[in-house]
N, CA, C and O atoms as a DFTB+ gen file, in Angstrom:
500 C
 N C O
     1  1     -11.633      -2.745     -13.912
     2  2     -10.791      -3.816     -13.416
     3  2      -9.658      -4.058     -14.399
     4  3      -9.744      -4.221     -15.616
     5  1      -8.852      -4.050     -13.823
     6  2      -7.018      -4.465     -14.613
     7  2      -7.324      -6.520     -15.046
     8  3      -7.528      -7.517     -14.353
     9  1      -7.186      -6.244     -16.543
    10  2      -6.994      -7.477     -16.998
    11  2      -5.997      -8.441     -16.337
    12  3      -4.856      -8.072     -16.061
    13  1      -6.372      -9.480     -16.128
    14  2      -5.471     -10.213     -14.803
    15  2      -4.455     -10.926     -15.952
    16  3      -4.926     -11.275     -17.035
    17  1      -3.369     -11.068     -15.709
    18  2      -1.760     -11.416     -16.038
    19  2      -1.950     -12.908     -16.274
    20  3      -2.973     -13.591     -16.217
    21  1      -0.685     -13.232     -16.555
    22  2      -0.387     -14.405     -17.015
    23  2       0.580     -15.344     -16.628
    24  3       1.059     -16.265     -17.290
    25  1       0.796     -15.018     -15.537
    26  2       1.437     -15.744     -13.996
    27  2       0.525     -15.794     -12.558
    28  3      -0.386     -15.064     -12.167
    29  1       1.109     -16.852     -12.014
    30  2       1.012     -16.847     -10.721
    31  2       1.690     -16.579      -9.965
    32  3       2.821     -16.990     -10.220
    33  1       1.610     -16.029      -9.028
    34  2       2.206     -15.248      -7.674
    35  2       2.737     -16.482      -6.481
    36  3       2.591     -15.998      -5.358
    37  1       3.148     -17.528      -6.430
    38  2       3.403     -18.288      -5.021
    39  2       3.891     -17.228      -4.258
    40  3       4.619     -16.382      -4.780
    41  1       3.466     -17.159      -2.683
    42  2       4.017     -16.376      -1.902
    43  2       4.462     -17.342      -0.672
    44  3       3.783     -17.117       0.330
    45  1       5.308     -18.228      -0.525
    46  2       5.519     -18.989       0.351
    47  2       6.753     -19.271       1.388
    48  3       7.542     -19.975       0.757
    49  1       7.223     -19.053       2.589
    50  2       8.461     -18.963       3.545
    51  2       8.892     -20.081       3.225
    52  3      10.105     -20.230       3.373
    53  1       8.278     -20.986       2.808
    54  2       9.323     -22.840       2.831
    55  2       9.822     -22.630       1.085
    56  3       9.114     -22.399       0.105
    57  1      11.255     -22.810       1.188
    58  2      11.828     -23.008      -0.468
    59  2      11.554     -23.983      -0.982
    60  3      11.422     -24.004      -2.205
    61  1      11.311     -25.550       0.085
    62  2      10.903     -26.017      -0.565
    63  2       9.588     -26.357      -1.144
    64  3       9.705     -27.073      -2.139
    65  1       8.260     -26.037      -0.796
    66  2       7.205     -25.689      -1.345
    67  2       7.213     -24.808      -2.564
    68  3       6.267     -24.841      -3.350
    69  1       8.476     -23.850      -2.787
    70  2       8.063     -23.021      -3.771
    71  2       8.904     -23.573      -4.705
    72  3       9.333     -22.727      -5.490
    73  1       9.322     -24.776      -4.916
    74  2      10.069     -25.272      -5.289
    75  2       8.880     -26.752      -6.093
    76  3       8.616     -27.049      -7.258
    77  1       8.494     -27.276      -4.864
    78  2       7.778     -28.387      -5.283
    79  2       5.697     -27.959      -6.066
    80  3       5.079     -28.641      -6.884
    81  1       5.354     -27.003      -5.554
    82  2       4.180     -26.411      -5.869
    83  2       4.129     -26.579      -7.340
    84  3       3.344     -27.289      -7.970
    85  1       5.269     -25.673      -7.892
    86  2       5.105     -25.121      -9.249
    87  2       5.354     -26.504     -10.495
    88  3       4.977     -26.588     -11.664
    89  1       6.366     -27.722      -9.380
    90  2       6.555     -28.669     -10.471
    91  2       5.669     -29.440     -10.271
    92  3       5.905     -30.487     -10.873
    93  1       4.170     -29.495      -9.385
    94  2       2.955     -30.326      -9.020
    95  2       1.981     -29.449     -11.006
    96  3       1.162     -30.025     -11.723
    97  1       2.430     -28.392     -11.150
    98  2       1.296     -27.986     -11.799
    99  2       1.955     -28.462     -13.459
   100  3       1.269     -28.477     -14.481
   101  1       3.140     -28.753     -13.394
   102  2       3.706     -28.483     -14.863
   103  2       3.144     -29.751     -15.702
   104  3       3.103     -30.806     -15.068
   105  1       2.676     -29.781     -17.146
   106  2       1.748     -30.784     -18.021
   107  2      -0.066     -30.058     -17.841
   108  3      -1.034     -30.337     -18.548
   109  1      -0.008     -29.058     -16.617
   110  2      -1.660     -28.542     -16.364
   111  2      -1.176     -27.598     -17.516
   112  3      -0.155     -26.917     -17.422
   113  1      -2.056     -27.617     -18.690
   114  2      -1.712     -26.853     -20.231
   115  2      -2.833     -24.890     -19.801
   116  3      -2.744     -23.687     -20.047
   117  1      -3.645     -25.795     -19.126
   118  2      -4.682     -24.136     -18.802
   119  2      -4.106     -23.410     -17.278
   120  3      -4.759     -22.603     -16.616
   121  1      -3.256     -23.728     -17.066
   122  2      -2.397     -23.247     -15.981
   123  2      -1.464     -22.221     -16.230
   124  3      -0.779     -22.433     -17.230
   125  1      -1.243     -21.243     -15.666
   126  2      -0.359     -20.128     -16.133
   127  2       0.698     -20.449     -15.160
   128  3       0.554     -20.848     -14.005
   129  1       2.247     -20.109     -16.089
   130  2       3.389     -20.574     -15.320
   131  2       3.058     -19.638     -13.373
   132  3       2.044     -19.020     -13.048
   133  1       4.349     -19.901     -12.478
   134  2       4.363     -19.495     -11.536
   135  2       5.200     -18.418     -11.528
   136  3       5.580     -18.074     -12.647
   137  1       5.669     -17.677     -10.446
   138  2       6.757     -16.686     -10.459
   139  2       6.802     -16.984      -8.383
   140  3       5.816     -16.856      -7.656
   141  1       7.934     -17.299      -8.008
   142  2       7.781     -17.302      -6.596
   143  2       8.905     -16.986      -6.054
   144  3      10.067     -17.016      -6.460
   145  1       8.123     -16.496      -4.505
   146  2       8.853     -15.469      -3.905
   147  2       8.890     -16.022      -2.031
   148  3       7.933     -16.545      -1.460
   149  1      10.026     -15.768      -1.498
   150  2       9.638     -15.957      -0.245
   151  2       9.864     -15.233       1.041
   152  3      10.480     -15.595       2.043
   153  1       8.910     -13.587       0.656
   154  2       8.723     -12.738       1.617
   155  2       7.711     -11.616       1.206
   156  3       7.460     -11.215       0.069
   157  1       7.112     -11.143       2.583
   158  2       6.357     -10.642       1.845
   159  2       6.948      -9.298       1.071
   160  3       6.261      -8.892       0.134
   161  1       7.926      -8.717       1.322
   162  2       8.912      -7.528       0.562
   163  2       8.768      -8.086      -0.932
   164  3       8.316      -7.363      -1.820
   165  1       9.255      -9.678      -1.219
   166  2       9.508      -9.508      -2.622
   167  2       8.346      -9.821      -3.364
   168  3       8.257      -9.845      -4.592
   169  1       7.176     -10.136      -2.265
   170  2       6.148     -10.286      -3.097
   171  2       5.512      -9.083      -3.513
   172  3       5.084      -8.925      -4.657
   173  1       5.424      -8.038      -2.404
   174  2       4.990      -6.189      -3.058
   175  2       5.926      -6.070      -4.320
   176  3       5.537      -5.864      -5.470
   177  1       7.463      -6.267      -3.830
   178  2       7.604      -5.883      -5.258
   179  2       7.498      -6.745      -6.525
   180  3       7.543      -5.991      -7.497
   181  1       7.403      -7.733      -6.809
   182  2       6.365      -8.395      -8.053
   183  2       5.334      -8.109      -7.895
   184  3       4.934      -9.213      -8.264
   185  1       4.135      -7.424      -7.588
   186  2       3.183      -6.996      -7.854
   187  2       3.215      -5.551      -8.096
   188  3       2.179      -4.929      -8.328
   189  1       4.055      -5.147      -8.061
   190  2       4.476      -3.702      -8.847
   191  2       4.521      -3.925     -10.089
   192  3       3.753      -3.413     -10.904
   193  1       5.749      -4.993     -10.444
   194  2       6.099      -4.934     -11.538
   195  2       5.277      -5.533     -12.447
   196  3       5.431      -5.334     -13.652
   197  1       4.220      -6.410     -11.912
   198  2       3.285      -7.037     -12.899
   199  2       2.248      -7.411     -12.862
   200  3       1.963      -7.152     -11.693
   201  1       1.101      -8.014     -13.426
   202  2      -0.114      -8.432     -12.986
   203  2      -0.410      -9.571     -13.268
   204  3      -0.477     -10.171     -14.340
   205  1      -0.647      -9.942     -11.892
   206  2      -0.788     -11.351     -12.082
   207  2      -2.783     -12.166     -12.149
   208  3      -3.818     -11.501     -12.104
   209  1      -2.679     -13.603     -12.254
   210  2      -4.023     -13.920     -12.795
   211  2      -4.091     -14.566     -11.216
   212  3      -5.255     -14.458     -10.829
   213  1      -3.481     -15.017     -10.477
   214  2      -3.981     -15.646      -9.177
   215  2      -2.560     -15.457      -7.858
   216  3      -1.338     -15.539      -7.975
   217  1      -3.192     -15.262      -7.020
   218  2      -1.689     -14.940      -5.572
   219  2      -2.181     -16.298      -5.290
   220  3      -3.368     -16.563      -5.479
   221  1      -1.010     -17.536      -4.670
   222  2      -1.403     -18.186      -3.886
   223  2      -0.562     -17.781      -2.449
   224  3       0.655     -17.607      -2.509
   225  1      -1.178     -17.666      -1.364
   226  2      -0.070     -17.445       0.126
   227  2      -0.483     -18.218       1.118
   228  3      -1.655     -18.573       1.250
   229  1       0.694     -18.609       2.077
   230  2      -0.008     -19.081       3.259
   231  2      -0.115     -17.920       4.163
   232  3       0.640     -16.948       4.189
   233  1      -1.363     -18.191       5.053
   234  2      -1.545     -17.317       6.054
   235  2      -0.784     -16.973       7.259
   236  3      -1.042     -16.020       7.993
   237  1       0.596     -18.189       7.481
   238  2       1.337     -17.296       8.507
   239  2       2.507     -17.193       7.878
   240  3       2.709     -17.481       6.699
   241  1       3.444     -16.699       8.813
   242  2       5.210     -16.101       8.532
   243  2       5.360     -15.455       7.308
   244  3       6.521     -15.228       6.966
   245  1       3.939     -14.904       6.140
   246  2       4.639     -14.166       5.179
   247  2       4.291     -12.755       5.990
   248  3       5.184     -11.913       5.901
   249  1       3.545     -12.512       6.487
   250  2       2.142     -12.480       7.069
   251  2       0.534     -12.223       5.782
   252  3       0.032     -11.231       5.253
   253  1       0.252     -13.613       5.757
   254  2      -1.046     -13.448       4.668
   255  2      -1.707     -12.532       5.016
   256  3      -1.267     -11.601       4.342
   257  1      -2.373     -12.212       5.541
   258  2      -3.083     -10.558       5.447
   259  2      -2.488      -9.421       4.989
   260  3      -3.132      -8.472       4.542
   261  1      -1.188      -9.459       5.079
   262  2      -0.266      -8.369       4.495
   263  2      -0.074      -8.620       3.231
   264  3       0.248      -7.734       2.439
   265  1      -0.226      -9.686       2.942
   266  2       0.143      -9.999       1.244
   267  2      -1.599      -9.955       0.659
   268  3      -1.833      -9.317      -0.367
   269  1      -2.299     -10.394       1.109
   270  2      -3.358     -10.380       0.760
   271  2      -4.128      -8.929       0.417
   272  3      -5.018      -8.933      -0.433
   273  1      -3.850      -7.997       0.932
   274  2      -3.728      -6.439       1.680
   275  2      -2.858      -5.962       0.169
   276  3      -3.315      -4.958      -0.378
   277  1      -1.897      -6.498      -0.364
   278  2      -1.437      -5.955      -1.121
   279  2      -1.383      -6.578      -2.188
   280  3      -0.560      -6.093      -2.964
   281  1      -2.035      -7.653      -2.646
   282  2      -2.532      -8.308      -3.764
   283  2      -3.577      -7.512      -4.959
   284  3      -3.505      -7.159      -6.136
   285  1      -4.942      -7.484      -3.399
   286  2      -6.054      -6.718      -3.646
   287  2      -5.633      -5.079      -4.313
   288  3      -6.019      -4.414      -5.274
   289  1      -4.591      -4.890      -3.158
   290  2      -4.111      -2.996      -3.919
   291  2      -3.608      -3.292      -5.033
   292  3      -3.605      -2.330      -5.801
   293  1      -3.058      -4.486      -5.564
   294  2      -2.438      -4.462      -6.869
   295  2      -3.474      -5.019      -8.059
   296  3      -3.282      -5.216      -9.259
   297  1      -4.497      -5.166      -7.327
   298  2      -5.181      -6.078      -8.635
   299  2      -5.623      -6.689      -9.317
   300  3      -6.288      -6.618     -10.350
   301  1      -4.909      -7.898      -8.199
   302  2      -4.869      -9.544      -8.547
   303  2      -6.580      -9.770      -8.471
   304  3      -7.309      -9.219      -7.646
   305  1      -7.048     -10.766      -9.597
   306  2      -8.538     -10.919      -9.194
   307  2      -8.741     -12.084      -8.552
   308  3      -9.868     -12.355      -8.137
   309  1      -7.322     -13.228      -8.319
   310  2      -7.831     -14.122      -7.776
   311  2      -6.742     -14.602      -6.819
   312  3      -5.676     -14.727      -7.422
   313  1      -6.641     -14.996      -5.166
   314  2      -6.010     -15.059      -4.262
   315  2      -6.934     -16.128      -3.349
   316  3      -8.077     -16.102      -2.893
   317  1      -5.803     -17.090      -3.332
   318  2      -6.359     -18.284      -2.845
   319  2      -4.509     -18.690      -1.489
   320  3      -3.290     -18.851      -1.539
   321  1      -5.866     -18.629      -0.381
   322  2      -4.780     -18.826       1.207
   323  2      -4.996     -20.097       1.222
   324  3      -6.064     -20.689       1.067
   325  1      -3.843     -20.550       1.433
   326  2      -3.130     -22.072       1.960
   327  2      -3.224     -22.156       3.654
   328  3      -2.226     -22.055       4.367
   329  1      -4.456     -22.337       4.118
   330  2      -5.205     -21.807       5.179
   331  2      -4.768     -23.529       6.442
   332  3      -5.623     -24.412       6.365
   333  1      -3.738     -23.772       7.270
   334  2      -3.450     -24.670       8.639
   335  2      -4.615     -24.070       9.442
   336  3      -3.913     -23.704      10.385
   337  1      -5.578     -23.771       9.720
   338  2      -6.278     -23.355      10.451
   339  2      -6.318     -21.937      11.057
   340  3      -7.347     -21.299      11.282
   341  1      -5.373     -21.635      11.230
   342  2      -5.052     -20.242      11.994
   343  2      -6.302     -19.009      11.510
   344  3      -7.035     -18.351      12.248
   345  1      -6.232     -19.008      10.415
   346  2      -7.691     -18.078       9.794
   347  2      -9.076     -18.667      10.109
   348  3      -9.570     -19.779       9.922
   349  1      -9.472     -17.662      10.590
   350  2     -11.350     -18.434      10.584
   351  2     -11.640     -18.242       9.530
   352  3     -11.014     -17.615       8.676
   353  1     -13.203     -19.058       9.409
   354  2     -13.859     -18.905       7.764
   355  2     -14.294     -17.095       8.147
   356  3     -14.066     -16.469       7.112
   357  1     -14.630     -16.479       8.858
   358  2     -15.198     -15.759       8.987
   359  2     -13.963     -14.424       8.617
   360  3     -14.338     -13.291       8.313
   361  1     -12.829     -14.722       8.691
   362  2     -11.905     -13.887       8.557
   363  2     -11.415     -14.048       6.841
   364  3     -10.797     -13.066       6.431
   365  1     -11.610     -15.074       5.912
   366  2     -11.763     -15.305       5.058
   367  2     -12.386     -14.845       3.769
   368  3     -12.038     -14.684       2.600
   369  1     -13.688     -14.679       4.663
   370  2     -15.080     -14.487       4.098
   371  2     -14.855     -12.451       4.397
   372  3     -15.667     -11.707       3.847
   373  1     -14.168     -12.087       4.928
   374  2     -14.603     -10.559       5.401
   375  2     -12.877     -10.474       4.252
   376  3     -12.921      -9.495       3.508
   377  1     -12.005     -11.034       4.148
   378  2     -11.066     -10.622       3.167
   379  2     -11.441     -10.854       1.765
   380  3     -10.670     -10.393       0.922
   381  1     -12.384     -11.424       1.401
   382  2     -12.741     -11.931      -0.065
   383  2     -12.127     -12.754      -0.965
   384  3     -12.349     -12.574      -2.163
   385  1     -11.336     -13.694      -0.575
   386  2     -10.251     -14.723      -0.745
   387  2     -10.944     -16.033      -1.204
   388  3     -12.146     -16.252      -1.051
   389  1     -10.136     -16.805      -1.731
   390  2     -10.640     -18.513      -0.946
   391  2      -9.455     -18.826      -0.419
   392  3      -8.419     -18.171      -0.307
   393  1      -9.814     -20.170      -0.038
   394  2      -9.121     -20.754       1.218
   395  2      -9.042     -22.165       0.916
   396  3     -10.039     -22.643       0.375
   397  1      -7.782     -23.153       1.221
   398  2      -7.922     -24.335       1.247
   399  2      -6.933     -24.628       2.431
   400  3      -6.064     -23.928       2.950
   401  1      -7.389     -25.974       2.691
   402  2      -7.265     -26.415       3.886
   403  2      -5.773     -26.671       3.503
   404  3      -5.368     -26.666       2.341
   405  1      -4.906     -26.923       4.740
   406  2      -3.577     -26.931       4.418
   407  2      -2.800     -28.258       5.854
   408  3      -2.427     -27.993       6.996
   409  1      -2.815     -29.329       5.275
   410  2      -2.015     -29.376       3.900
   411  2      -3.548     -29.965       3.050
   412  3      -4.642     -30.019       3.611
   413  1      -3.351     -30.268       1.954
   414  2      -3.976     -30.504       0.856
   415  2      -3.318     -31.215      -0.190
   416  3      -2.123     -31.260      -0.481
   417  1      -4.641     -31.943      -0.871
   418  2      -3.717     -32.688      -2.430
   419  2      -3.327     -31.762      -3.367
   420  3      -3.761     -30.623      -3.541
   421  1      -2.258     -32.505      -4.096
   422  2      -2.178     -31.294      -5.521
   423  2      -3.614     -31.413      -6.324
   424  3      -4.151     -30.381      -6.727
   425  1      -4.071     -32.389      -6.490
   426  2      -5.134     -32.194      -6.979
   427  2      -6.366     -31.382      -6.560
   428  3      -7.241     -31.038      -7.355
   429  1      -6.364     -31.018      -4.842
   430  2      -7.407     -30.122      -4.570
   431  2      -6.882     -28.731      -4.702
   432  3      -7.651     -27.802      -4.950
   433  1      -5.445     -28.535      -4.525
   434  2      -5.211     -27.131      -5.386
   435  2      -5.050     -26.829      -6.514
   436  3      -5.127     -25.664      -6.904
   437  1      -4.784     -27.869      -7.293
   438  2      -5.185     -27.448      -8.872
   439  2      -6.376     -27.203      -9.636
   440  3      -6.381     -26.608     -10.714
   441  1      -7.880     -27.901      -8.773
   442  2      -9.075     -27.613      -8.770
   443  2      -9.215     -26.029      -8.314
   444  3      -9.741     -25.130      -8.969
   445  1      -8.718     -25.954      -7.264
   446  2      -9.250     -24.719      -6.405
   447  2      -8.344     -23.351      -7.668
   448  3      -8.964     -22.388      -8.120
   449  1      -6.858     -23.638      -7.986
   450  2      -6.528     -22.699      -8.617
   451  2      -7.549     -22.937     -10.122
   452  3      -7.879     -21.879     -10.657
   453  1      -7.854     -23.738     -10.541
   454  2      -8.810     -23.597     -11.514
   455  2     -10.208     -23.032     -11.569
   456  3     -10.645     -22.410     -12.536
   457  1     -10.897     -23.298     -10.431
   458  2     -11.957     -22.388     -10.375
   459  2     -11.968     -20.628     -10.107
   460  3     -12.921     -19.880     -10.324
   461  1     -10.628     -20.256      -9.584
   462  2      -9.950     -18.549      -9.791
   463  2     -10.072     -18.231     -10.915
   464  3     -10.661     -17.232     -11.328
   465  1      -9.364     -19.291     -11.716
   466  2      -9.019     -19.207     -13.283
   467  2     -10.503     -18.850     -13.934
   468  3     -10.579     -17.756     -14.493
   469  1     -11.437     -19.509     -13.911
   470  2     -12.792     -19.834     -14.392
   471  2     -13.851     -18.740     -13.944
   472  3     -14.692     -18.247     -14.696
   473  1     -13.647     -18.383     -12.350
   474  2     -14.164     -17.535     -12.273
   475  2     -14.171     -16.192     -12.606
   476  3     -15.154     -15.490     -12.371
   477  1     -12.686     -15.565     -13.383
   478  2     -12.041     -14.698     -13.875
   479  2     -12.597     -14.719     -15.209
   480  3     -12.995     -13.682     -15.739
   481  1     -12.655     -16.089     -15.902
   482  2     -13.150     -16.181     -17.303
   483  2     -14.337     -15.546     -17.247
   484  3     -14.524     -14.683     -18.105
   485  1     -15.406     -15.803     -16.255
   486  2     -16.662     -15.515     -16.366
   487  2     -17.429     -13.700     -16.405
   488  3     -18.407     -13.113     -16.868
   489  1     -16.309     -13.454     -15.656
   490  2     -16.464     -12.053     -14.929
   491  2     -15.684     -11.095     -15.992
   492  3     -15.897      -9.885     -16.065
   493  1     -14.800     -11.763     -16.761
   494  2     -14.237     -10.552     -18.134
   495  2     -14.998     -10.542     -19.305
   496  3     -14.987      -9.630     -20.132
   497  1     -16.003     -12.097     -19.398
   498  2     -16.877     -12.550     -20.788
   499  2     -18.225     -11.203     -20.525
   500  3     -19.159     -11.100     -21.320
């Protein structure tokens, strides 16, 4: 397994989400900065160029399965979908992802990106 990076991946169609996401996390000190993108083209290519520690995407208009699809080929050990319903748990559960409900608090995605984080810690110790 490829040592996971030291960014995050936002993969999100709204600018302003990728805009407001990254300044919800800033003062989180165990948080790795963001890097964001809004398609799935420029998200393949940042995952060329680097490795990252967590993808966050929503599941429609990037198309999340396509980014998700190419997360996994790149690496990433931790990818967490910004899930409006459209995904079943069962479609979730067969991609190997997590999932949070969308919309959501910053505080339940800063939990959820923290347990990626944690669970990554556990699995390199």
């Amino acid at each position: 397994m490829t040592s996971p990076g030291n960014h995050i991946l936002l993969v999100t169609y709204d600018p302003l989400l990728g805009e407001l996401i990254p300044e919800m996390f800033v003062g989180e000190a165990d948080i790795p900065p963001f890097v964001v993108v809004h398609t799935l083209k420029a998200a393949q290519d940042e995952l060329k160029s680097q490795v990252f520690a967590v993808m966050i995407t929503d599941w429609t208009r990037i198309p999340g399965p396509k980014a998700i699809a190419a997360a996994q080929e790149a690496g990433v050990p931790g990818i967490l979908v910004m899930n409006g319903g459209l995904a079943t748990p069962e479609e979730i559960v067969r991609l190997g992802v997590e999932s949070i409900p969308k919309p959501c608090s910053i505080e339940e995605l800063i939990a959820a990106v923290r347990r990626l984080l944690e669970k990554q810690k556990k699995l390199s110790a």
